[in-house]
N, C-alpha and C positions, 0 to 999 in steps of 0.2 A: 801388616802384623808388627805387633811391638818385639824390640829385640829379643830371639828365643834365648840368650845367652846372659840378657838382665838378672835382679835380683831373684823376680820373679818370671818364670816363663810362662809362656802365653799357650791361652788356652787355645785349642787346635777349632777350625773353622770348620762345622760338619757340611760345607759346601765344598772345601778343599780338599776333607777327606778321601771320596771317592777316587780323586787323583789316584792316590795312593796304591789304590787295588791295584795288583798284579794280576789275583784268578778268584775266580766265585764261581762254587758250584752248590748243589744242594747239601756237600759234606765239609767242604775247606773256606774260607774264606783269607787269603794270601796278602800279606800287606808289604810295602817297601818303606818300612817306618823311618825319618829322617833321623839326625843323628841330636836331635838335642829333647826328645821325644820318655819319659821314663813308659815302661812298659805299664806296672802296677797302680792302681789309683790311689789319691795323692789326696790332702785335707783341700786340695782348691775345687774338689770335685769331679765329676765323670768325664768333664771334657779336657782333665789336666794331662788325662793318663792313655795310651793305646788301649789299653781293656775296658775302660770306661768308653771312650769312645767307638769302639768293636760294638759292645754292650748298646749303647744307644744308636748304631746305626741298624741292629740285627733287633730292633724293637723291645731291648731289654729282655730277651731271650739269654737261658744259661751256655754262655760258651766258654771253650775250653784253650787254654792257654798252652801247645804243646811245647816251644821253646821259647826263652824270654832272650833278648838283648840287653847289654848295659845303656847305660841312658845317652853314650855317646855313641856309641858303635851304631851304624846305620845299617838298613838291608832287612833280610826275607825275615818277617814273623810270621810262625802257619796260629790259627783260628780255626780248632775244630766244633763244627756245630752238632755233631753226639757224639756221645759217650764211646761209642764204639768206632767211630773214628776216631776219635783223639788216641783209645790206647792201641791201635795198628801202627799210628807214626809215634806214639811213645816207647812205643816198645821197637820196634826199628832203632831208633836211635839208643836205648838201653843196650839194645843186642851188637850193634856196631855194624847193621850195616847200611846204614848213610854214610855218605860222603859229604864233607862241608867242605866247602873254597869260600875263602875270604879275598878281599884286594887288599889291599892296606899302601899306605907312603910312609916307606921308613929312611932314617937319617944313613946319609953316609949312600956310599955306589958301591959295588960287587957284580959277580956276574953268574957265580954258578950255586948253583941250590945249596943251601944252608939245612943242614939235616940234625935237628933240635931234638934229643934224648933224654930230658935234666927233670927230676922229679920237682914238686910246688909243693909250698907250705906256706900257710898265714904267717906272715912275717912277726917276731916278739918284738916288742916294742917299738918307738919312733913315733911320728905327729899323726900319720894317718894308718888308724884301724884296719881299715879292709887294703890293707896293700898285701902280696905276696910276692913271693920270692923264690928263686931257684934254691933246693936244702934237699941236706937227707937228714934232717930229724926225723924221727919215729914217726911223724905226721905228717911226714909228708907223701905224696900221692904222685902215681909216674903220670910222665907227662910227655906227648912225643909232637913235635911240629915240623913239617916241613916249609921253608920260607923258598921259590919259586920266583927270581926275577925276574919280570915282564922287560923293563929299559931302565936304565941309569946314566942321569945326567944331571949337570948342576946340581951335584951335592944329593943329591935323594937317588933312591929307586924305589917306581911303581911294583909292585910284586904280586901275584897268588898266594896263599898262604892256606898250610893241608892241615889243620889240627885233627890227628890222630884219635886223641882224647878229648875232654871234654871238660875242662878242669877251669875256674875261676879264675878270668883274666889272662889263661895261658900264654895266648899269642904277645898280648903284652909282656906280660912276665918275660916271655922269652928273645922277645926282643931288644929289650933289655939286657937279657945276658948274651948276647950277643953282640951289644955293642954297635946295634941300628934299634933305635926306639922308634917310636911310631909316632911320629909326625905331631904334634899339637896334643901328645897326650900329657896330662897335667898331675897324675899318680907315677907315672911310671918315666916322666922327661924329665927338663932339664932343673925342676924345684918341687919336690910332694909338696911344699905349704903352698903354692899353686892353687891344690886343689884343697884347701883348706879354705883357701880368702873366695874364692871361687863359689863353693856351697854358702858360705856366710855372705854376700855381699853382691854374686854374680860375676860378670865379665869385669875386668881392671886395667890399668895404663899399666902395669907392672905385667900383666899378661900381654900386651901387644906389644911389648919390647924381648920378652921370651920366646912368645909359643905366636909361630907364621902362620896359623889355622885355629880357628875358634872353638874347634873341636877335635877328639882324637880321628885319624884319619885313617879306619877302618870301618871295612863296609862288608856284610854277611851276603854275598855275592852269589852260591848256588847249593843246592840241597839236590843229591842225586841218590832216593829212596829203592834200595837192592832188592824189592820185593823179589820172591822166586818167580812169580811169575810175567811180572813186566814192570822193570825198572820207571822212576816216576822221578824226571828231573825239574823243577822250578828253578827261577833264575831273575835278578831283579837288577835295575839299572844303577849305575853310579849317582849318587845323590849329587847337588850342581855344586855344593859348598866345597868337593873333594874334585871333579872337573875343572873347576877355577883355578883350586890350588894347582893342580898341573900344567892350566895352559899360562900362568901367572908366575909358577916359581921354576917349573921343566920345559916350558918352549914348546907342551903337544899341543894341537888343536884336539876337539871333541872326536873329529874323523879319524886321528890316529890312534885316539884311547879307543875307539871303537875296533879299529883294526887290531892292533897289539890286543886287547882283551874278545 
């Protein structure tokens, strides 16, 4: 595969897709989308995008998109295949009550839960549009995160991560105000034009002297749906690009991220 991080990313292999599956039944189709992957289709066509390629593995059948990822955050995309499934987990997660866990690697070591209360607002002005920010302007929307450390060493800690709400780049945003960002992420780390030259241009020698990871180093980790009458958890593995980073920058091997998570 040509680099996913180039100017242009490369279109997804409908022979590696499969990989991907977590769960397939006659209602869900369950994906562990990697992290350089955009959800929505894209002008490079059907195999640029997750729903394009859903779309042409389920024979171009109308499917249902129930939550999206950013195009870096990796982990569980559910794929409802009718109508009436899709608005059972749409409406679960409307109503609150799903539980989402994240993993994520954020800057800096600590050791006891960080309990995140700070409303988000599209930030006014500066180089990059879609950033936000912790505010109480009028527009902004509450926002609550718990951050959950797994281990802290060498300068990081692995963590859980409990977003309460459901708010645009929360856990980043809040990480951020916190003062442990999230690992290789390029809007919200160590430079927003980052992600400026990035969109324009791809991966850069000025991003390998910044950012220890090519990607932001958050993974959508488990969905546990509160139906009343029996609870429905999914769960999808660590993508290898965020394993590396820890057995490369933290000292774990695979068996001890397996154990700690």
């Amino acid at each position: 595969m040509m680099d996913p991080y180039g100017e242009e990313a490369p279109l997804v292999d409908p022979e590696v897709f499969p990989e991907w599956i977590v769960q397939e039944d006659d209602d869900l189709l369950i994906v562990n989308k990697p992290g350089w992957l955009v959800c929505h289709p894209s002008k490079n066509g059907p195999m640029s995008s997750l729903v394009g390629v859903v779309s042409e593995y389920l024979g171009g059948g109308k499917i249902h998109l129930v939550a999206r990822l950013d195009r870096e955050t990796s982990g569980l995309i559910f794929f409802a295949k009718r109508p009436a499934v899709a608005r059972k987990f749409q409406m679960a997660i409307q109503q609150r009550i799903v539980k989402k866990e994240y993993i994520a690697i954020l800057e800096g070591e600590w050791t006891e839960t960080i309990h995140v209360d700070e409303p988000i607002a599209r930030r006014k002005g500066g180089p990059v549009i879609v950033k936000s920010e912790v505010s109480y302007d009028r527009t902004s929307q509450t926002a609550v995160t718990d951050f959950v450390p797994v281990i802290s060493q060498n300068g990081y800690t692995l963590c859980r991560v409990f977003p309460e709400t459901g708010r645009k780049h929360q856990i980043r945003v809040h990480a951020e105000h916190i003062n442990h960002r999230v690992v290789g992420d390029k809007i919200y780390g160590p430079d927003e034009t980052l992600y400026i030259e990035f969109i324009e241009g791809g991966w850069s020698d000025r991003m390998d002297e910044a950012l220890p990871i090519k990607r932001q180093g958050l993974h959508c980790y488990r969905y546990v749906f509160e139906f009343p009458l029996q609870p429905v958890t999914f769960s999808a593995p660590l993508q290898e690009d965020m394993l590396s980073f820890c057995r490369v920058h933290m000292s774990l091997s695979n068996d001890e991220i397996a154990a700690l998570l």
